[in-house]
C-alpha positions in Angstrom: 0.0 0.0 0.0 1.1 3.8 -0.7 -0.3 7.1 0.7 -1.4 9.4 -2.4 0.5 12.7 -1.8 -0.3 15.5 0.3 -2.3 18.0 -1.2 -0.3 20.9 -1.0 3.2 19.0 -2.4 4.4 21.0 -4.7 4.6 23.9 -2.2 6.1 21.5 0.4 9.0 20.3 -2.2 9.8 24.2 -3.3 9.9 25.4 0.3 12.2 22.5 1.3 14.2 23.0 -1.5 14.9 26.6 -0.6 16.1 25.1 2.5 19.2 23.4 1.0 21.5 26.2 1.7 21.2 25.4 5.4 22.5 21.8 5.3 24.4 20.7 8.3 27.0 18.1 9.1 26.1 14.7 11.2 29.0 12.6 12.7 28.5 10.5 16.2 26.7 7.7 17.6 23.1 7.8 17.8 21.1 4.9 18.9 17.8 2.9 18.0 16.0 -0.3 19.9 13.7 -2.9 18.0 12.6 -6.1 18.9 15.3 -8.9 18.6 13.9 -10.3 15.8 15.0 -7.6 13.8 17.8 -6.6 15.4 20.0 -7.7 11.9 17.4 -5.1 10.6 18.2 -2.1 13.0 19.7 0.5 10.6 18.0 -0.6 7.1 14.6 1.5 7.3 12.7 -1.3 5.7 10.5 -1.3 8.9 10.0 2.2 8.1 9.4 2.1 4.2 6.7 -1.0 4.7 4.5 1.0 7.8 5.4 4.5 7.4 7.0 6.8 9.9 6.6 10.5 11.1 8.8 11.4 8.3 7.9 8.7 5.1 5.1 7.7 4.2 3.7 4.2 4.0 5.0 1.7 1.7 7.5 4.8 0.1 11.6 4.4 1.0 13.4 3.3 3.4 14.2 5.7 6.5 15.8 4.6 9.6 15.0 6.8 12.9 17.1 7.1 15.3 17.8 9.0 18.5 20.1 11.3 19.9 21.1 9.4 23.4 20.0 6.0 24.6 16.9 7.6 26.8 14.7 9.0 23.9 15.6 5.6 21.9 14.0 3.4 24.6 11.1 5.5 25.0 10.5 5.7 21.9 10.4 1.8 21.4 8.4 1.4 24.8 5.7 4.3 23.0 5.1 2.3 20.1 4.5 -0.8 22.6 1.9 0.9 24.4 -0.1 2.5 21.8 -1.0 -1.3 21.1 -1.8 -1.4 24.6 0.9 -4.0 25.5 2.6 -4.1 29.0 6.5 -3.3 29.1 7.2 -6.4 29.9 5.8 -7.6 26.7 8.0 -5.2 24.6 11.3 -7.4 26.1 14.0 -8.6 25.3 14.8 -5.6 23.0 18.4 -4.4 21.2 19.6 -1.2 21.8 22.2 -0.4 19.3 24.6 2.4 19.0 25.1 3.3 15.0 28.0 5.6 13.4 26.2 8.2 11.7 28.5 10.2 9.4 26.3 12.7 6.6 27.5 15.7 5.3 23.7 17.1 4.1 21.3 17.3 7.2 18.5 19.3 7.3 18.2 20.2 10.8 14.4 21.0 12.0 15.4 22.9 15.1 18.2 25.5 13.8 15.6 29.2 13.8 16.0 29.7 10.3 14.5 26.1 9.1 12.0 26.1 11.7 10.9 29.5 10.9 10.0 28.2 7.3 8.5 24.5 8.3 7.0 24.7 11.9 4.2 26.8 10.4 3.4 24.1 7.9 3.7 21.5 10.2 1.3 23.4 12.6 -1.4 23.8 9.8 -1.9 19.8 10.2 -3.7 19.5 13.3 -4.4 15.2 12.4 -2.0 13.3 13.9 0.4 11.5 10.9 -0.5 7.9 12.2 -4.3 8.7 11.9 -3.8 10.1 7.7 -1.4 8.2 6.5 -3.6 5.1 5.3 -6.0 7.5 3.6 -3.0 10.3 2.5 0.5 11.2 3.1 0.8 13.5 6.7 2.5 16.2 6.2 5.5 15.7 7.7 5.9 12.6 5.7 5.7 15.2 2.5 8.3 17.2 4.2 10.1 14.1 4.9 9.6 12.9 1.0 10.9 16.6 0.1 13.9 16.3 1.8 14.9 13.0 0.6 13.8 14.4 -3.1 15.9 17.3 -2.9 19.0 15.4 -1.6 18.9 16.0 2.3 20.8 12.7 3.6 18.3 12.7 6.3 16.4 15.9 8.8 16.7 15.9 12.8 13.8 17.2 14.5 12.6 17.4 18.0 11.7 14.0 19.8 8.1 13.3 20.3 8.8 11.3 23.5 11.2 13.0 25.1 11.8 16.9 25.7 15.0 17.8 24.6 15.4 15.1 22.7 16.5 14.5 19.2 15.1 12.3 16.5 17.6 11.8 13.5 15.9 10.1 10.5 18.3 8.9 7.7 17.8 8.4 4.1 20.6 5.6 3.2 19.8 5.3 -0.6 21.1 9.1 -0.1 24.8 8.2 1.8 27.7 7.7 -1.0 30.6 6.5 -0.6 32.3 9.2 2.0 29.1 9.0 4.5 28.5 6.4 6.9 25.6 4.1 8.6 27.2 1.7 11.0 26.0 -0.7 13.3 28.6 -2.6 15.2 28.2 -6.8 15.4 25.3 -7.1 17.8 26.3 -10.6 20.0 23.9 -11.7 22.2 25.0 -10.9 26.3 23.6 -13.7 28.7 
């Protein structure tokens, strides 16, 4: 299944293309916890490309979301477990992975200049992404499509989980050769 496009599109993609000159560098660890069944799956955003994410729509590429410490990465994996109602317990045994994230063309949601341009969009949606995107693209996931289109490597915006917290979303069919998406060998600890 795919999302048609959001509406207003073709604003979106000139607006985020405007936005190119304020493309920022990304190099450290940033982390991400799934389930261990996918945990040989952890950085290759086909999770993401099959269900759709705050940032891609359903069934479009593959994104992988991360987080900017180990905190907003476990919430976020224990939020997903609870909007389908399932204890904490359930959720377990997880894998928390720290990945190498080197990207030389980030478009950064947070600096005032981007955010003066795209928070006002954003804010125009008041329907939450989850509750569109069978039906139509959210708009973040048009800004997200946007961004990959006009060659962002990926976006970091604000965590939904955590205050202060930083979600980075990568686009890898956007890293060449000089950028990096590492995950270390996971080994299982007993």
């Amino acid at each position: 299944m795919t999302a048609r496009h959001h509406p207003q599109y073709v604003m979106i993609l000139s607006v985020v293309k405007s936005l190119l000159p304020h493309a920022g560098y990304l190099n450290g660890v940033y982390y991400r916890c799934v389930e261990t069944s996918f945990a040989h799956q952890i950085a290759s955003g086909e999770g993401a490309r099959l269900h759709g994410g705050r940032w891609n729509p359903i069934g479009s590429f593959r994104t992988v979301y991360l987080s900017d410490s180990a905190e907003p990465a476990l919430q976020e994996f224990l939020a997903r477990a609870r909007r389908m109602k399932w204890p904490d317990h359930r959720s377990l045994p997880m894998v928390m992975a720290g990945v190498e994230v080197n990207a030389a063309r980030i478009l950064d949601l947070s600096t005032p200049a981007v955010a003066a341009v795209l928070e006002p969009i954003l804010n125009a949606e008041k329907v939450h992404w989850r509750t569109i995107q069978s039906r139509r693209e959210a708009i973040s996931q048009a800004i997200g499509r946007a961004a990959k289109e006009v060659c962002f490597q990926g976006m970091m915006a604000p965590s939904q989980q955590v205050p202060g917290g930083r979600a980075i979303v990568l686009f890898p069919t956007k890293l060449g050769r000089s950028d990096k998406l590492s995950v270390p060998k996971l080994r299982l600890v007993t």
